[in-house]
C-alpha positions, 0 to 999 in steps of 0.5 A, a space after each residue: 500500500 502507498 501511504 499519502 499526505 492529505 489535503 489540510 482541513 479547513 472551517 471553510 470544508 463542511 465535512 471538514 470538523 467530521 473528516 478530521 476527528 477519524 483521521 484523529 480517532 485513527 492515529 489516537 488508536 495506534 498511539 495506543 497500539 504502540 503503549 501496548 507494545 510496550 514502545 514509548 511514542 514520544 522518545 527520548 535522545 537519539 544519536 545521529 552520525 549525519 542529518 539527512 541532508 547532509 548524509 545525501 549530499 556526501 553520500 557513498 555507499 558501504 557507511 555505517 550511519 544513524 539518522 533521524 528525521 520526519 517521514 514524508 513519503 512511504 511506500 509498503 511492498 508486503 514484507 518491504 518498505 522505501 520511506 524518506 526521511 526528512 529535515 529542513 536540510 533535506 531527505 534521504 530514503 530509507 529501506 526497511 525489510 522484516 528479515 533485516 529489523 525483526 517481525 515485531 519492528 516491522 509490524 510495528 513500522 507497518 501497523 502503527 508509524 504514520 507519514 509525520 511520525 519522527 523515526 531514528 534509523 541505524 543501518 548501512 547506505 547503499 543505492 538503489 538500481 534507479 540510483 537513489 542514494 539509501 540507507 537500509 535500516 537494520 534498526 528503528 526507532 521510533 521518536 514522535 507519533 504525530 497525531 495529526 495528518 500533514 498537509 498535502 505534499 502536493 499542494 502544501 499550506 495555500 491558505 495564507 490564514 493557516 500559514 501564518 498562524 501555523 507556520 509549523 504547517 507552513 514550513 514542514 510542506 513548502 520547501 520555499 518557505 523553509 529556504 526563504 527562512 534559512 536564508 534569513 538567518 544566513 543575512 544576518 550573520 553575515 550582516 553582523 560579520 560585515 560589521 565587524 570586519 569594518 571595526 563596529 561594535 555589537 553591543 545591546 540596549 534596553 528594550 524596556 525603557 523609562 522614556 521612549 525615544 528614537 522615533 515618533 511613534 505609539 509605544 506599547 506600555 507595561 508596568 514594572 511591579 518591583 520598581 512601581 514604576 511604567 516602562 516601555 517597549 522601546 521604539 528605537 534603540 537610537 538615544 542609548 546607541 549615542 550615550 555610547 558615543 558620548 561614553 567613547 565608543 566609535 563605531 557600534 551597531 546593534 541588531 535587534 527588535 523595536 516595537 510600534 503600537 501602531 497599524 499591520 499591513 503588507 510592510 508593517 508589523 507592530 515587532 520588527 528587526 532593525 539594525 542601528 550603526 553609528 560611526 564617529 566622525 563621519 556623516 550622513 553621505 558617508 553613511 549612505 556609502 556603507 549602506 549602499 555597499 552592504 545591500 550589495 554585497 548581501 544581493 551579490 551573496 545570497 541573491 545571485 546578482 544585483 538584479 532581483 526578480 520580484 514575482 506576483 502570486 502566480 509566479 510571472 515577474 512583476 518587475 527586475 529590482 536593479 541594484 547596479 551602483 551608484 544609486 541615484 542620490 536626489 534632495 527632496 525638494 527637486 522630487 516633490 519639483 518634480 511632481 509640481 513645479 510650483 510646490 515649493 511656491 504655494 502656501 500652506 492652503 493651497 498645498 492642500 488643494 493641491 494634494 487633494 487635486 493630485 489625489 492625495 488625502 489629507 486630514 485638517 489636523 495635518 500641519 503644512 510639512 505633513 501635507 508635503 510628507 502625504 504627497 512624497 509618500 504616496 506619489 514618490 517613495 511608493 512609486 520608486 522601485 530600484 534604489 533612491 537616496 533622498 537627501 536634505 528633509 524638512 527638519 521638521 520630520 527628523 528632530 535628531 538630525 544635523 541641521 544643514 549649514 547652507 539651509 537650516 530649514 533641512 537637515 543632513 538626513 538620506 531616506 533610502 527608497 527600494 521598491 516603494 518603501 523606505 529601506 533605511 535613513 541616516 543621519 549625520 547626528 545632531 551633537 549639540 544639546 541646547 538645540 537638540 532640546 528645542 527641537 525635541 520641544 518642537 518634534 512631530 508627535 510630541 504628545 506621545 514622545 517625552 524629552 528624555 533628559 538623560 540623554 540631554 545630560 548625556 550630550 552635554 559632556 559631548 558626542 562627537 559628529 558622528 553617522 548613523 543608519 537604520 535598516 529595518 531588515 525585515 524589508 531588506 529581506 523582502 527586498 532579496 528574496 522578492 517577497 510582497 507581504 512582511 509576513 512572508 519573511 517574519 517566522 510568527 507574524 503578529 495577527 488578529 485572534 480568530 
């Protein structure tokens, strides 16, 4: 007999609640069979000489070997059997026969092991005669009964409901999920190493902090029983990253979570992975440099190129990301010149008309640099796939940035744009504390955004000029591997109980 893997059950299938409580009474009766045999179903350590796709990558014949895995195929030919078993490194097939592990084994591998079950094997390899690499197994263990089925092999996890909410499914069925998230990792390894290498630093900062700071945004709260005092998960970890530079480190980088109470969508997620750099001594064009040849050295190692295939749902290109440098670099300004040759020219009312004429919303609550924002969001910074660094925003919008010498209604600031999101800003650093007081006083999102004198105090004994970056990575990830939703590229993204 073949043993298959069955579509997963869904609330929308009517049979689906009565399908799935057999399926579940079935594979409860041989967990039972198997206590009866005096077999533990849920075992305990077991030793491996490879993993199964290494064993099949440096496969040879004659090897004594030990390998453990899930069991994803199996196929039953009277008193023989070909299984593979797997990890996320891969598969390889495993052979089983009754003259070789024993009546009771095999009728124990027959009767009650299910395709999802977890089995250790010991035995020799050898391949086949259609020359697939194997192991015969004169030994089996069994070290997990799963009580459910697996999704369909075939079909894997479609539902996006269930591949979020299960990633578990997701991951054991769709071989692009499991590449994508191993990829993942890889970039941030060799993210850190990149760093490294350039003299930066990795430290860690507080995640629970007194005043949030960084950024203009809604912070989650929480309470601190022993201290009775409110704490917040932070937003940035930008204000202790400087208190560094004023303590005497010059280069250091921190690669970690920060947390926006604020809305989800297809590139938001309220807990996301950002990185933060800062570098004594140098400036915000220097930063855009490091940022630009990090990208490409990331594309180059783990995309195949600096051109990048973004694909729709069924899989055709949508569009080819061109990474190729150098990047354009634009102020911001000469954009929005671009899309209205007047803007700069109006007054704040017609400003608004404006927007609403280029199809722009609005909201009355909006002061006049949040307009001008409203229109470079949605008709530039959307609208731009391959790499812009804007240059020189309204200092209104960045209160811990350095004024601009020539124009002090901008600061030193560039905003990276890639595929229609900003990728990363960076800063050449504000370092004097009198003004960066008055310009916190006088930030957008005041309300929700104390000063924190700490770091006041802290400038006042003196950061050096320095430049800083962020990089949200969850949207870098999306742009390497061409994915449209951030919770294709977040393992458990936050969702909205059923």
């Amino acid at each position: 007999m073949d043993d298959v893997l069955l579509p997963l059950m869904t609330d929308s299938d009517p049979s689906a609640s009565e399908s799935e409580s057999q399926l579940l009474a079935v594979r409860r009766a041989k967990l039972e069979a198997l206590r009866q045999r005096g077999i533990d179903p849920f075992g305990g350590a077991f030793a491996t000489t490879h993993d199964p796709g290494q064993l099949r990558a440096d496969f040879a014949d004659g090897l004594q070997v030990s390998v453990a895995g899930r069991i994803t195929a199996r196929r039953i030919m009277g008193k023989a059997a070909f299984f593979d078993l797997s990890t996320l490194t891969g598969r390889i097939q495993g052979y089983v026969n009754k003259k070789a592990v024993g009546d009771e084994a095999f009728e124990m591998f027959r009767d009650q092991i299910d395709i999802g079950d977890w089995l250790g094997i010991r035995g020799e390899t050898f391949t086949t005669q259609v020359g697939e690499p194997s192991v015969k197994a004169d030994e089996l263990t069994l070290l997990s009964k799963s009580l459910r089925p697996l999704p369909d092999k075939w079909h894997g996890v479609a539902d996006p409901e269930i591949k979020y909410r299960q990633r578990y499914l997701d991951l054991i069925s769709n071989q692009r999920s499991r590449e994508l998230f191993i990829l993942r990792s890889r970039i941030l390894s060799a993210i850190r190493v990149w760093f490294e290498q350039r003299g930066f630093l990795e430290v860690e900062t507080p995640m629970m902090q007194d005043v949030p700071g960084g950024a203009a945004a809604r912070p989650f709260e929480t309470w601190h029983n022993a201290l009775d005092m409110p704490l917040f998960l932070r937003i940035a970890p930008e204000l202790f990253l400087k208190r560094l530079l004023v303590g005497g480190y010059t280069k250091v980088f921190e690669l970690n979570r920060n947390f926006r109470n604020e809305g989800i969508s297809r590139r938001h997620n309220p807990e996301f992975t950002m990185l933060e750099a800062y570098w004594a001594f140098a400036d915000f064009g220097q930063m855009a440099g490091l940022v630009e040849e990090l990208v490409c050295h990331l594309a180059e190692t783990f995309a195949g190129g600096l051109k990048i295939e973004h694909k729709d749902e069924e899989g055709n290109v949508r569009r080819t990301l061109d990474l190729s440098r150098p990047w354009r670099r634009a102020s911001y300004r000469e954009l929005l010149a671009g899309i209205d040759p007047q803007w700069w020219d109006y007054s704040p009312g017609e400003r608004v008309q404006r927007a609403r004429e280029l199809g722009v919303e609005t909201s009355p609550q909006m002061e006049d640099y949040e307009v001008t924002q409203q229109v470079f969001e949605k008709l530039i910074e959307e609208k731009t796939f391959d790499p812009l660094f804007v240059t020189h925003v309204p200092k209104e919008l960045i209160p811990l940035a350095r004024l601009n010498p020539d124009d002090p209604d901008v600061v030193d600031v560039y905003e990276l744009v890639i595929n229609g999101q900003e990728i990363s800003p960076g800063y050449s650093e504000l370092n004097d504390p009198d003004l960066q007081r008055r310009r916190l006083e006088h930030q957008a999102g005041e309300e929700t955004q104390a000063s924190d004198e700490d770091f006041l105090t802290a400038l006042e004994y003196g950061m050096p000029p320095a430049g800083g970056i962020g990089i949200g990575i969850d949207r870098l990830i999306m742009l390497l591997t061409g994915a449209e939703n951030i919770r294709d590229v977040v393992l458990f993204p936050q969702l909205k109980k059923r």
